[in-house]
C-alpha positions as CSV (number, residue, x, y, z in Angstrom):
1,X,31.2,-62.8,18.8
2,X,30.1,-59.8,20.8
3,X,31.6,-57.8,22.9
4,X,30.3,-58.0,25.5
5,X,27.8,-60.9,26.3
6,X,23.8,-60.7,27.5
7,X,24.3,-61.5,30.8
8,X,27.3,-58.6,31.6
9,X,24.8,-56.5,30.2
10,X,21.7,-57.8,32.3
11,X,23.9,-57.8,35.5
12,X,25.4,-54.2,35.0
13,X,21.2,-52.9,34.2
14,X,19.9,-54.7,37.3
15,X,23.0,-53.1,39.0
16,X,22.3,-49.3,38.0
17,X,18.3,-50.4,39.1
18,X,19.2,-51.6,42.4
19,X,22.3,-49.5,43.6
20,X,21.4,-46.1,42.5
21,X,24.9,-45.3,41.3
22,X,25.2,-42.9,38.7
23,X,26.0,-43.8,34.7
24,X,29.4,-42.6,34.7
25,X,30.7,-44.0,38.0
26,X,29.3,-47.7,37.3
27,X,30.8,-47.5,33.5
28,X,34.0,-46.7,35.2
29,X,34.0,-49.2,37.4
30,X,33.4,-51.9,34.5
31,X,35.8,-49.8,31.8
32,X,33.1,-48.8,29.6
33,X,32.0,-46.0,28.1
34,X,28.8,-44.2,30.3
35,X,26.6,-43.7,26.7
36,X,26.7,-47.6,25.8
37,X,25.9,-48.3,29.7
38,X,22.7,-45.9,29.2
39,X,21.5,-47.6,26.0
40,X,21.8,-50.6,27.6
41,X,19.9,-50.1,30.7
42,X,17.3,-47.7,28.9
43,X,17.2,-50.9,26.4
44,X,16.2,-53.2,29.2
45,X,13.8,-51.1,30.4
46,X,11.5,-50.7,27.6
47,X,12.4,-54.5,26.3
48,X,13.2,-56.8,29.2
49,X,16.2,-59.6,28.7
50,X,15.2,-59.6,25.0
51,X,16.5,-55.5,25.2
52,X,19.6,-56.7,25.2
53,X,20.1,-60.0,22.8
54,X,21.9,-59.1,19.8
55,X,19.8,-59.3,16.6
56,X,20.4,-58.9,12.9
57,X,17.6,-56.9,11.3
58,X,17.1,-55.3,8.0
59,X,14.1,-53.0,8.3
60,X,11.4,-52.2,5.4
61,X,10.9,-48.4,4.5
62,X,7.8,-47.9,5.5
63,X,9.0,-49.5,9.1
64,X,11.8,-46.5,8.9
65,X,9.3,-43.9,8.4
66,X,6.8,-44.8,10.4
67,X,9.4,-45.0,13.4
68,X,11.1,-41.3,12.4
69,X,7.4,-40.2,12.1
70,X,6.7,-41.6,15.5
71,X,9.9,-40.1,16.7
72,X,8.3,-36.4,15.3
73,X,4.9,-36.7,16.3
74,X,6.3,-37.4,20.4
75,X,9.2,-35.7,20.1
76,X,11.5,-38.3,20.9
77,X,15.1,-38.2,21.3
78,X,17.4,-40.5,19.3
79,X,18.4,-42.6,22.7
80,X,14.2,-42.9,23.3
81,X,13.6,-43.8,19.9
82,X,16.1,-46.8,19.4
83,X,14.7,-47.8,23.2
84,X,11.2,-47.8,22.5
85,X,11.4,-49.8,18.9
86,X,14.6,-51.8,20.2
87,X,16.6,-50.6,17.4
88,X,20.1,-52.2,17.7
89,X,22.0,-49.9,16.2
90,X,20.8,-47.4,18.6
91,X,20.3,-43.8,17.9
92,X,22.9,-43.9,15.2
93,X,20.5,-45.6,13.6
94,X,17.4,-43.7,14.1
95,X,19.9,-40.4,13.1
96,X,20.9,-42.5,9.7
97,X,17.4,-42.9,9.1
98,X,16.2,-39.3,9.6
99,X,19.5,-38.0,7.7
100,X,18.6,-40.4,4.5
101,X,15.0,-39.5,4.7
102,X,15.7,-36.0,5.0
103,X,18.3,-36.2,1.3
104,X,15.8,-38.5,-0.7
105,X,12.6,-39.2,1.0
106,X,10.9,-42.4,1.7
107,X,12.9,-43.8,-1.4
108,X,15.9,-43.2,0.3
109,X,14.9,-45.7,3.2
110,X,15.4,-48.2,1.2
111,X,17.2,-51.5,2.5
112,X,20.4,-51.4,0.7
113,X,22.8,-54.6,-0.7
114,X,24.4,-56.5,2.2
115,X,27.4,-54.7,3.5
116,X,26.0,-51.4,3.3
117,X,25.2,-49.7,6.4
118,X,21.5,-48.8,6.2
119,X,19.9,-51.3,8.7
């Protein structure tokens, strides 16, 4: 079970859009960390309610490169990235992805055996 549930995370993003409050001070007022509060809300605004529904994907190579070449060509951050191709894992993925590719190459992309963290 997650963590915390779709509609905590809806409520807290249509919160930061309508009260104007800062990151930090409405994480603090939940208890949660300001960074998960950003991907969340930065999530909902590229995606809608469908930003924040927990999903289970394993993504193709070419997917992987084409989003890190994306990420290049724009100069995207890691946060704008995982918004704008609702990566779950969130920048820690995006940064996994350009890390691998950056060692081995497209190979290196690769969807691994279950278990392994490669996403």
């Amino acid at each position: 079970m997650a963590k915390y549930d779709e509609k905590f995370k809806r409520a807290l993003a249509q919160e930061y859009f309508s009260n104007g409050c800062g990151y930090k001070s409405l994480a603090a007022k939940y208890g949660i960390h300001h960074g998960q509060l950003k991907r969340w809300v930065d999530s909902y605004r590229q995606n809608g309610d469908s930003g924040l529904i927990k999903k289970f994907s394993h993504y193709s190579a070419e997917f992987k490169l084409s989003v890190l070449q994306h990420m290049w060509r724009e100069e995207l951050s890691f946060n704008q990235t995982a918004a704008l191709f609702d990566l779950r894992g969130g920048p820690v993925v995006a940064s996994i992805w350009q890390r691998k590719y950056h060692e081995g190459g497209i190979t290196a992309l690769a969807p691994s055996p279950e278990g392994a963290l490669n996403r």
